[in-house]
Each structure stands twice: as C-alpha cells, then as structure tokens.
C-alpha positions as CSV (number, residue, x, y, z in Angstrom):
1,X,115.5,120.6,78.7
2,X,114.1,123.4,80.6
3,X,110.7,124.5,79.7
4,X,110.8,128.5,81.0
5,X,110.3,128.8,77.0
6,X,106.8,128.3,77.1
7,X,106.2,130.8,79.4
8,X,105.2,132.9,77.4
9,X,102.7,130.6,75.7
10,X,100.8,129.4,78.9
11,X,100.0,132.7,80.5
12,X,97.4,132.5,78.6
13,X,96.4,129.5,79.9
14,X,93.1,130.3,81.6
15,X,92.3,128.6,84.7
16,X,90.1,128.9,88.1
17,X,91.6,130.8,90.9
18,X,91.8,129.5,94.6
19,X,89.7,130.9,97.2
20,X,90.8,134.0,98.7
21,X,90.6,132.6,101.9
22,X,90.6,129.3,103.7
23,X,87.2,127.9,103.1
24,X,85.4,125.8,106.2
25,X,84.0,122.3,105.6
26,X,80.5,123.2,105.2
27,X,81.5,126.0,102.4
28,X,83.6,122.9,100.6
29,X,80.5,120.7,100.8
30,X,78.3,123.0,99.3
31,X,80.9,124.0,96.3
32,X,81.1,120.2,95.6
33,X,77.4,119.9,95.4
34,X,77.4,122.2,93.0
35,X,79.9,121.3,90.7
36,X,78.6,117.4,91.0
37,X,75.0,118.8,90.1
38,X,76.6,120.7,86.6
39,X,78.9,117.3,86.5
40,X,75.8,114.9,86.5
41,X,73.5,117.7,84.5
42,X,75.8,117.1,81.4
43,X,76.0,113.5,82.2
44,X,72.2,113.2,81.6
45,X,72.4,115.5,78.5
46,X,72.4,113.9,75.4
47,X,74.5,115.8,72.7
48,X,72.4,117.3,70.0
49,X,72.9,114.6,66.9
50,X,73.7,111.7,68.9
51,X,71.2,109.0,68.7
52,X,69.8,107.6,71.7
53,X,69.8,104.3,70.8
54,X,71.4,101.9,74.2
55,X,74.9,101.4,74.0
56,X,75.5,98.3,76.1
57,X,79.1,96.8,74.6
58,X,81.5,95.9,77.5
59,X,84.3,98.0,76.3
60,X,82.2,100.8,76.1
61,X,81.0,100.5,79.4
62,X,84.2,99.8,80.9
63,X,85.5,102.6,78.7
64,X,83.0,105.3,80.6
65,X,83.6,103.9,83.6
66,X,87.0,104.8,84.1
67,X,86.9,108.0,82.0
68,X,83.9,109.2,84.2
69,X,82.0,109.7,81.4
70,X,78.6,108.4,79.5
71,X,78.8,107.7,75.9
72,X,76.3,110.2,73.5
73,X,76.0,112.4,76.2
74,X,77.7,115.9,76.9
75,X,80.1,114.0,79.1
76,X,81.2,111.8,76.0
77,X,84.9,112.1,76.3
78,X,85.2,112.3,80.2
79,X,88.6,112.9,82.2
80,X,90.1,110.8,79.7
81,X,92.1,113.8,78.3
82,X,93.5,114.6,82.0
83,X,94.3,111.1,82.8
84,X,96.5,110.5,79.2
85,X,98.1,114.2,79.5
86,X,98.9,113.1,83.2
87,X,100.4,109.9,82.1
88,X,102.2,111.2,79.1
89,X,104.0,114.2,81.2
90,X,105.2,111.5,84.2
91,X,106.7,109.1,81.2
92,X,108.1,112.3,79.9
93,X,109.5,113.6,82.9
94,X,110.6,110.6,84.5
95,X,112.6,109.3,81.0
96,X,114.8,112.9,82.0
97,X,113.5,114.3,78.8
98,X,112.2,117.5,80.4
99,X,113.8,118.8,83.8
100,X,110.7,120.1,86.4
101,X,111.6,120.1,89.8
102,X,108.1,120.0,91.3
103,X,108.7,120.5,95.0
104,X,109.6,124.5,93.0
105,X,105.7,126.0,93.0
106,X,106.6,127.9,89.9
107,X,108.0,124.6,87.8
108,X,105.4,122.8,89.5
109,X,103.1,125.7,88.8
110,X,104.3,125.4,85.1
111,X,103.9,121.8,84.9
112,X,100.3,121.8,85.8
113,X,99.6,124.5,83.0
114,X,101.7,122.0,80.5
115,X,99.2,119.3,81.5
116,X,96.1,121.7,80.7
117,X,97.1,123.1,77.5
118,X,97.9,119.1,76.6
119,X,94.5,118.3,78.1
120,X,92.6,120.5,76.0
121,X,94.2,119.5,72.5
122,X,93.9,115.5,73.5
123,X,90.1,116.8,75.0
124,X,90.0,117.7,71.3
125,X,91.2,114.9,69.8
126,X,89.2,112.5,71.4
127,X,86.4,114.2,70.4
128,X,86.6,113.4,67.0
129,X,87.5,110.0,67.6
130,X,84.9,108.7,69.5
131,X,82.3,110.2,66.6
132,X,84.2,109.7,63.5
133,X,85.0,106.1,64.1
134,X,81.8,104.8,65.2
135,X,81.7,104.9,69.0
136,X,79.1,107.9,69.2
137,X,76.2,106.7,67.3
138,X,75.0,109.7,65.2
139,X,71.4,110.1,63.8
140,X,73.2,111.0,60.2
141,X,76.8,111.8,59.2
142,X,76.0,115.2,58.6
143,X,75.9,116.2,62.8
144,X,79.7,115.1,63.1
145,X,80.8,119.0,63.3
146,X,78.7,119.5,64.8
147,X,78.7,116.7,67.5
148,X,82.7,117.2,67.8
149,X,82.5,120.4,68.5
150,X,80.0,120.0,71.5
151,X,82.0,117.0,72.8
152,X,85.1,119.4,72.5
153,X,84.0,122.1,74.4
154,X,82.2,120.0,77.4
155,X,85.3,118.0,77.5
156,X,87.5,121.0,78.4
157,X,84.8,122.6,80.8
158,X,85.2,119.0,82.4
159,X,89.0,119.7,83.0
160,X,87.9,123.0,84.7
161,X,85.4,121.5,86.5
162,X,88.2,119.3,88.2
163,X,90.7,122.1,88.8
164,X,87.5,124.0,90.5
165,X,87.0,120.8,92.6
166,X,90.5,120.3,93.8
167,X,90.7,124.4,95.0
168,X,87.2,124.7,96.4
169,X,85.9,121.7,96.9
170,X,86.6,118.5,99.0
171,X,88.9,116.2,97.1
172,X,89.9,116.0,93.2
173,X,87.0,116.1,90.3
174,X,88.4,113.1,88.9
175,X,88.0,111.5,92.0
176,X,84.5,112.2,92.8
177,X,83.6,112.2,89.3
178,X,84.2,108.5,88.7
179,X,82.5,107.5,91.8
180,X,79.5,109.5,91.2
181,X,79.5,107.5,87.6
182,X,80.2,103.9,88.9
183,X,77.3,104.9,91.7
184,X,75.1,105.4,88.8
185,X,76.2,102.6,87.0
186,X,75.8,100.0,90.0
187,X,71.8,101.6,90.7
188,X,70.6,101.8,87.0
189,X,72.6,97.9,85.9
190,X,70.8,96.7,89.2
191,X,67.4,97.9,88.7
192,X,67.0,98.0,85.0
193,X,69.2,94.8,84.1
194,X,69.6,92.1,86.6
195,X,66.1,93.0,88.2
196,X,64.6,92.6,84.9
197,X,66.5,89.4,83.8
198,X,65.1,88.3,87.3
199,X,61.0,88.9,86.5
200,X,61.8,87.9,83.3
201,X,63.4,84.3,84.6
202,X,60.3,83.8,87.3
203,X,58.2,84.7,84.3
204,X,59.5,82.0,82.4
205,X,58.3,79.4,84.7
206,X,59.2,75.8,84.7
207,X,61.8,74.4,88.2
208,X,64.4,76.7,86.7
209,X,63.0,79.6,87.5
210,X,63.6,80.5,90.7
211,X,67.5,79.3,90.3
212,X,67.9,81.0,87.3
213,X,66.1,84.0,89.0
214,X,68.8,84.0,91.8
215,X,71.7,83.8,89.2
216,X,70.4,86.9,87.2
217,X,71.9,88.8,90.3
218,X,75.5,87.2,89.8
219,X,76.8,90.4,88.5
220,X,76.0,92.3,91.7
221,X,77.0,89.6,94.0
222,X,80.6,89.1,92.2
223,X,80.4,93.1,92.7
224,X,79.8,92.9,96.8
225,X,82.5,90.5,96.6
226,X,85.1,92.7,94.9
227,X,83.9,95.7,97.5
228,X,84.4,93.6,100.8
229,X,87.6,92.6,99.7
230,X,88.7,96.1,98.5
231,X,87.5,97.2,102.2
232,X,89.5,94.7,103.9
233,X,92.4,95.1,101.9
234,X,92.8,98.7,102.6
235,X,92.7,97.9,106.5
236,X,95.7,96.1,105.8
237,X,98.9,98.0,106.8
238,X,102.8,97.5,108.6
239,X,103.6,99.9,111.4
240,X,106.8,101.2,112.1
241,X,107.8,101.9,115.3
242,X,108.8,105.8,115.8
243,X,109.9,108.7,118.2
244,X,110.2,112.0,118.8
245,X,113.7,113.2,118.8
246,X,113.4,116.6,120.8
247,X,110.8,115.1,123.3
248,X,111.9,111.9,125.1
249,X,108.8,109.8,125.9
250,X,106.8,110.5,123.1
251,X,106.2,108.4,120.1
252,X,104.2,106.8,117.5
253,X,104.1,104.7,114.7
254,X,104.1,105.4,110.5
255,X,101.3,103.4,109.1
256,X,102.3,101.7,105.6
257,X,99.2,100.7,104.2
258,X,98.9,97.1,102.0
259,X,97.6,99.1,99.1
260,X,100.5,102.3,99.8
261,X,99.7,103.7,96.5
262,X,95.9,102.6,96.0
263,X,94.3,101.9,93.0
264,X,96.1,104.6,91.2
265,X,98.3,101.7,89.4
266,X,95.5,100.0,88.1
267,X,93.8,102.9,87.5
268,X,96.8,104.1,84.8
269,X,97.4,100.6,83.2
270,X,93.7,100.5,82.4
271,X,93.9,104.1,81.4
272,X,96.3,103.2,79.1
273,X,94.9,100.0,77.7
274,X,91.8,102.0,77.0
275,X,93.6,104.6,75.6
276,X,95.1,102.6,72.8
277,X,91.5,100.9,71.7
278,X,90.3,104.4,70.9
279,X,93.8,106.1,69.4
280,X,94.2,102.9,67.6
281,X,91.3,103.1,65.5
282,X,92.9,105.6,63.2
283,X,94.6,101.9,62.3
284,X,91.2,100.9,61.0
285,X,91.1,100.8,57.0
286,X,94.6,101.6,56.6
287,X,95.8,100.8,53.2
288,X,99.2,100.4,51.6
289,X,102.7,99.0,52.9
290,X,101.4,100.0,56.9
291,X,97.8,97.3,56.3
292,X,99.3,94.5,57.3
293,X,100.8,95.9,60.5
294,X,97.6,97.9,61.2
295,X,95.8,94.5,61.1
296,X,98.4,93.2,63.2
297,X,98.7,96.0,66.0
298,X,94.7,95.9,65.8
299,X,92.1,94.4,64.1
300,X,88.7,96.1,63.5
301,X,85.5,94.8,61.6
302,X,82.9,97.2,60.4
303,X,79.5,96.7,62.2
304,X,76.6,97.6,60.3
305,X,74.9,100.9,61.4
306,X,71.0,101.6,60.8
307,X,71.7,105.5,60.9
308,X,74.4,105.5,57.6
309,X,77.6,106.6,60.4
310,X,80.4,104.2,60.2
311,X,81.0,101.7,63.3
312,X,83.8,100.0,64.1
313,X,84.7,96.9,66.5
314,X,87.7,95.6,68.0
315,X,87.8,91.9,67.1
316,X,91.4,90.7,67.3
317,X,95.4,91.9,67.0
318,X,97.7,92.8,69.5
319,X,95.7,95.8,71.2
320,X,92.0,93.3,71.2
321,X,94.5,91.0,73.4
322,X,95.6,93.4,75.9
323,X,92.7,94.8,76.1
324,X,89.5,94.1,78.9
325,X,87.0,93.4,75.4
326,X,84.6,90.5,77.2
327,X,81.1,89.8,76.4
328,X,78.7,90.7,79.5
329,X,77.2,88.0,81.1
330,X,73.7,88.7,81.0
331,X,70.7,87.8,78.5
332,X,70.4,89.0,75.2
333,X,67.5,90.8,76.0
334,X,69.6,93.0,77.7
335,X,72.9,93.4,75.0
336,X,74.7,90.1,76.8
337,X,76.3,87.3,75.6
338,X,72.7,85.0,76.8
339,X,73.6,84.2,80.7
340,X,76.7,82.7,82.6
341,X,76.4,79.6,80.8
342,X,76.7,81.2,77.5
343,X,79.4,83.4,78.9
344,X,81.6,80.8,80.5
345,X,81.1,78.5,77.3
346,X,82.5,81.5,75.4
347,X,85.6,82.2,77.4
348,X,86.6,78.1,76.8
349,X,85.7,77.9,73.4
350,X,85.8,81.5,71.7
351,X,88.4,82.9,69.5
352,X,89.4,85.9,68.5
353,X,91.5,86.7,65.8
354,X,95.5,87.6,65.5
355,X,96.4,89.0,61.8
356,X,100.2,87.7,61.1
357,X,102.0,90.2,58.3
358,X,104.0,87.0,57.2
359,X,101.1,84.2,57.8
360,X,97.6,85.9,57.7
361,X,95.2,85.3,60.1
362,X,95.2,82.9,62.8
363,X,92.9,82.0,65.9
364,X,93.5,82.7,69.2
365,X,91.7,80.8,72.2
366,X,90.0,83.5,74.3
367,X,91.5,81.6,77.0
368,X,94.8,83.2,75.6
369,X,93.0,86.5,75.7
370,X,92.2,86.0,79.1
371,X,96.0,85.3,80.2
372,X,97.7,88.0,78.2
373,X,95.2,90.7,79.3
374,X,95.6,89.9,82.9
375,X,99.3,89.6,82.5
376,X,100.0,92.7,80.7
377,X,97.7,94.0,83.5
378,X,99.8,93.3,86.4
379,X,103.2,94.4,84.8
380,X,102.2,97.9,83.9
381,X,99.9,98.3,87.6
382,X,103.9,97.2,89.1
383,X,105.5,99.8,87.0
384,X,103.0,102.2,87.0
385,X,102.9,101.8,91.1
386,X,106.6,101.9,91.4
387,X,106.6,104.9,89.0
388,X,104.1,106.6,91.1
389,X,105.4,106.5,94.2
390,X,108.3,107.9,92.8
391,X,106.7,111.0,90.9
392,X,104.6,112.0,94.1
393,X,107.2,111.3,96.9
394,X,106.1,108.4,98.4
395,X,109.5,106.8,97.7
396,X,111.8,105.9,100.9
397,X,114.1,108.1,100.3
398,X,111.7,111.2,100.4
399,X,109.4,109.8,103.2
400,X,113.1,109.8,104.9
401,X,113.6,113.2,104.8
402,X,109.8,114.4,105.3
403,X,110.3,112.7,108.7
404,X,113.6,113.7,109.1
405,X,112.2,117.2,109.1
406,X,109.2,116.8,111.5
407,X,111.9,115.1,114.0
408,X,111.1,111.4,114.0
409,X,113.9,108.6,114.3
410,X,113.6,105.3,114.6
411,X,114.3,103.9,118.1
412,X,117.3,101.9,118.7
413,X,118.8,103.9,115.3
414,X,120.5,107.2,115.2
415,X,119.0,110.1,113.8
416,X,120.3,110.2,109.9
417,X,117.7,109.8,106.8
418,X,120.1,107.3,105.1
419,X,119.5,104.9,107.9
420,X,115.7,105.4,107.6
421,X,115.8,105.0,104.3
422,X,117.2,101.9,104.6
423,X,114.5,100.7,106.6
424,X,112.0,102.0,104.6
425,X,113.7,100.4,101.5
426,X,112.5,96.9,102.8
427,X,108.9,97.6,103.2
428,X,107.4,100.4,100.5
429,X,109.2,98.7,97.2
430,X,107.9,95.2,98.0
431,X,104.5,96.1,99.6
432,X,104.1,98.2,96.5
433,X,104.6,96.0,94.2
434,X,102.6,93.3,96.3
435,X,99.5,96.0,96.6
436,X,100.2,96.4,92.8
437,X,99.6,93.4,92.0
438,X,96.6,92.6,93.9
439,X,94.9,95.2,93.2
440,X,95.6,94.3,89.4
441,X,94.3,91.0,89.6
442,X,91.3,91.8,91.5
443,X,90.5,94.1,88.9
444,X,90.7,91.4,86.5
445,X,88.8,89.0,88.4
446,X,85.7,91.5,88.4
447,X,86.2,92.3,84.8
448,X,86.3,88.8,83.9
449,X,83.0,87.8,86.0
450,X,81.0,90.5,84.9
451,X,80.5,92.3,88.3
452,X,78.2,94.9,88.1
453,X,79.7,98.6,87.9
454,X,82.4,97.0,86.6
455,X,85.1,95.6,89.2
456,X,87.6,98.1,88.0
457,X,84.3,101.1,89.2
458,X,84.3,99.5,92.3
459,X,88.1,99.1,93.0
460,X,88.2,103.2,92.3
461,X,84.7,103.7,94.0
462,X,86.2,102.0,97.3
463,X,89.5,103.5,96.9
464,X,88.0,106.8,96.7
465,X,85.5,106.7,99.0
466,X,88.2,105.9,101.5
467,X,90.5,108.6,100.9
468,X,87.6,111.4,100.6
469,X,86.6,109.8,104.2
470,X,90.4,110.6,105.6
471,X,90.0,113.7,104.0
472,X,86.8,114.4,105.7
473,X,88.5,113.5,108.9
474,X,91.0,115.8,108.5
475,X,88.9,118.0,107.7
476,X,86.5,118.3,110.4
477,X,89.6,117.8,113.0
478,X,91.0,121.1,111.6
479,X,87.6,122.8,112.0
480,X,87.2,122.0,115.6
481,X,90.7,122.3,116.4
482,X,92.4,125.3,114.8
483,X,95.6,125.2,116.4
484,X,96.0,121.6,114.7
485,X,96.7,123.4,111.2
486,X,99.9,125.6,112.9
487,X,101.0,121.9,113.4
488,X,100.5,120.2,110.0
489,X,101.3,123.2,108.3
C-alpha cells in the first residue's frame, strides 16, 4: 500500500527544522547542554496533582529506566511513545503491509512524519494510563484531567526534544536521554539506598555488621560487573581483510563488531515487554465472556491506596511471566524485599499466580518466572536483532553494495557484491544473533541480581556512551580535517 494518501494529513505535522548550516562541535555541545538542562528540568518537576509519595516497585523503576523517564514527574511517560511507534511501523513495514522505500528522502521523509503523528496519539494514550490505572499516584481522583493533560503535552515536547537533538545536537535524544536517567539513577540508588542500608547495618552492631555492611553495596558491585563486561564485550570484533580496487597497495580491514547491532535488540524486547504491562492494564476488572481470558493474559490485584486513586499490580498470567516484575534486593526500609537473603529465598520459594479459563488458578514457582522471562528475552532480542539489521542496512547484502560503491574487494576474490555478500553471509547473521543473545542474557543477569541502575540502564548507558564517543571522534576529526568530509560524504 502506498501511503502518498496521507500527505495531505502530515503537512501539518509540525516539526524542528535543521540548522541552516553545518554546525561545528563546540556549537553541538552547547545545543545538547541545553536541551539536557530543559530534559532534566522536567525530570525534577513534579506534575501538579501527583503525590510525592516514593515510588520504589521494581517494574516501575525498570519501567523509567528504559523509557527515560521518572514516574509523577513531567517526564512521566518518557520516549516510551517513540520507541512503540518505532517498533510498530518496522513490524508494519517489514510484514510488506505498507511499501516505504527509505533509502527515497521523501518516503523516508514521510515515514518519519508517520512515526510522529503515531508518537503523539500513543504519547496521549499513555498518558492516561499510567494515571487512571494506578501507576501515577494522585493526591485525589479529581486531578486526573488534569494530570493527563500535563503528562500529554510534556510527552510530546519530549518527542521534539529528540528530533531537536538528532539535527542540532550530538547524537539522538533518546540516546542521551536514557543515559542521563540511568546516571541519575546509579548516583541517587548509591547514595541514598545502599549507603544508607550500610550506616544503618554498622548501626546495628553485633559481628554481622560489618559483613552485612559490605553486602548492602551488592547492587552496585553486580552493577560494575555488568559495565566491565559490557566494555569488554564491545572491544570484541572480526576483521575482514580488504582493498582498494582503483589503487593497488592500499588496504584495510571492515571491523565487525561482537555486539554489530548493540543493545538495540534488547533494548526493543524490553520495550516491548514493558509495553504490554502498561497496555494490558485496560485487562484489569474486565467483566463478562473476555474475564477469564483477561485473568489469563494478565492478572492484576488492587493495592490499597491512602489518597482514594485506584492502584493496580501485576501479580500473575501470561504478561507477569514474561515480564522483568522481581522484588529489589534491598531492606524494607528502603521498599525491598529485606536483603539478598530474603531475595534469594524468594526466587526458590515464591509463587506467582497463572489464572487457567478451564481450571482456575494455579501456582507457578518463581523459578518458572525466572526461566520464561529470560527465555522469551532472548528470542525476541534474536529477532528483533535480525530484524534490525535488516530495517537499517546492516544486512550483508547492503554492506555489499555500500562497499561495492566506495571500491573495496576482498583480496584473492573478484570484484562482484554477490561474492562479498557471500562472505559477509557467514559472519553478520551468526555474530548477530550470538551478540543478540548475550546481550539478552546479561541483561537478565543484572535484572535478576538487583544491580543498581538496573543492568538493562547500564547495558544502554555503556552502549551509548560508546557510540556518542565514535561520534565524538568523528566529530572532532572532521573539525580539524575539513577535507575528510569531501571523503565520507
């Protein structure tokens, strides 16, 4: 189907315009100081109606997190609406429902305006999730308009905020906006949490104290853990062997990294996971001949609520077991489960429950929970990664023809794209797939330990830090050698 149609619909589209000429670094730096100080301004602003009451559940946490955003405040809803508009276009597009071509800059130029206009109505969406079923505490039920309508409108200014970001400023607003809230999260959970659970250990007294003082920091050691191993794994890398065609004698070699597509798999499988714990709470209260499959897809369990506004929790069904929903290990001083002990204790002897249409409701081990999650984890990561690589020309068929244009071969092989494609065919599909997977299960690793920032933050933080450092590379290489653009232009 071809989508010219809505032209005449998303013209009126607003959106930021590029610079009018090529900005130097130091003007880039300053733009994305700026828009991370209005970023990190709404992240400290509280909505008006929210109470400020601590929200410390994992899900939630894990939930702002990866959606770059901070429960009550302005920032409520996060990039949440870019990422699902993102993901649903891709499945879209790549099921051949919709034809975009996107190497054309006015399809492409029309699919981008597709994914803002669906943006803003998901931005809108969200928005009244998050507050009508429970996850935005309110001070009383008569500020939900009124809260909606402010999480609304700062979730859309966040979508602008990340199109101004990609044109003026160093890297994407999604990127930089989720390391900038995983920073945050790792300094405040350090300092406020485990350094309190700490004093509060020594306090105690007694020949446990000092061990137990030590293990109060688990969170943040399982947390360096997950970042030297991110770090090492994105050193990782096969080189092929290249030349230059048209100059004999000069050659190099085309890095393929270990992790060829980053974190971005894990980052959409989580995405989606997330996703379907806030959509599916529409399930919640459900009567009729759909109850017994609502209870069955997921299972929620009113929490009582001081303020009078309805709150809602996952507690079993299918969506509880794909999801990351652990305890945190930390006291319950501080909103955790009581400690490692406690925590580790739970994951062998919990349950959770599974609501059968035909049998009721049964218990599931958490240990079950455990296995499905990570699982259901590494398959979507795999075809996520593989359906990334795809969708942004990473495959080996494209990277065939992008050096087939710039004039590399392979030595010892004649110069024809099919027969680097070939070559390419048995590396990129199996290392991605491989860095798929490890990525995955490192991010379930952290999750299930408890690391501080979440290991998911950390996997994106690393990841992101380390592109934004090519990208400052580049960068500055451009800036002190001019003549260098002519050539990667």
């Amino acid at each position: 189907m071809n989508l010219a149609f809505l032209d005449s619909i998303l013209k009126y589209v607003p959106g930021i315009g590029k610079p009018e000429s090529p900005l130097s670094f130091r003007q880039k730096l300053k733009w994305t100081a700026i828009i991370m100080g209005v970023y990190f301004m709404m992240f400290s602003t509280p909505a008006f109606g929210v109470s400020t009451a601590t929200i410390n559940q994992p899900l939630i946490q894990l939930i702002s997190v990866i959606f770059a955003s901070r429960i009550g405040s302005l920032i409520t809803v996060g990039i949440g609406p870019i990422v699902l508009s993102s993901i649903v276009l891709q499945l879209i597009i790549g099921a051949g429902l919709f034809q975009i071509d996107l190497n054309d800059p006015e399809q492409k130029g029309r699919f981008q305006a597709i994914q803002k206009l669906a943006a803003m109505a998901i931005a809108i969406v969200e928005a009244y999730i998050f507050v009508a079923t429970g996850y935005v505490p309110l001070v009383s039920n008569a500020y939900i308009g009124v809260v909606v309508f402010q999480l609304a409108i700062s979730a859309i200014f966040i979508i602008f905020l990340d199109e101004a970001m990609t044109k003026w400023g160093i890297t994407s607003g999604i990127n930089l906006f989720i390391a900038g809230g995983v920073a945050y999260a790792i300094i405040a959970g350090t300092s406020t949490i485990l350094l309190g659970e700490a004093i509060q250990a020594i306090q105690s007294g007694g020949a446990t104290a000092i061990p137990n003082a030590i293990l109060a920091f688990g969170p943040l050691f399982f947390a360096i853990i997950v970042f030297l191993v991110s770090i090492y794994a994105y050193d990782m890398k096969v080189e092929i062997p290249l030349v230059f065609s048209q100059l004999r004698g000069i050659g190099g070699r085309l890095p393929i990294p270990f992790l060829y597509v980053s974190v971005l798999p894990v980052i959409l499988a989580t995405s989606f996971e997330l996703s379907m714990t806030v959509w599916f709470r529409f399930f919640a209260g459900v009567t009729g001949s759909f109850a017994n499959l609502a209870k069955f897809i997921a299972l929620y369990q009113v929490a009582p609520s001081a303020t009078g506004a309805s709150s809602l929790n996952l507690v079993g069904g299918l969506i509880y077991l794909i999801s990351p929903n652990f305890p945190l290990p930390y006291s319950t001083t501080y909103g955790g489960i009581g400690g490692y002990s406690a925590y580790f204790s739970y994951l062998a002897t919990g349950t959770s429950q599974l609501y059968l249409p035909w049998g009721g409701i049964v218990a599931v081990p958490e240990y079950v929970h455990i296995i499905i999650y990570t699982l259901v984890l590494v398959v979507l990561a795999v075809v996520f990664g593989r359906f990334w690589i795809e969708m942004t020309g990473q495959s080996p068929k494209h990277v065939a023809e992008q050096l087939e244009d710039v004039g590399w071969q392979v030595p010892g092989f004649r110069r024809d794209p099919r027969i680097v494609e070939s070559i390419l065919n048995k590396y990129i599909p199996t290392i991605t797939v491989l860095g798929s997977v490890f990525v995955a299960l490192l991010a379930a690793l952290a999750t299930l330990t408890g690391a501080v920032g979440t290991g998911m933050g950390i996997l994106l933080t690393v990841g992101i830090m380390y592109m934004v450092y090519q990208q400052l590379e580049q960068e500055h290489a451009l800036e002190q050698y001019p003549q260098l653009n002519n050539l990667l232009s």
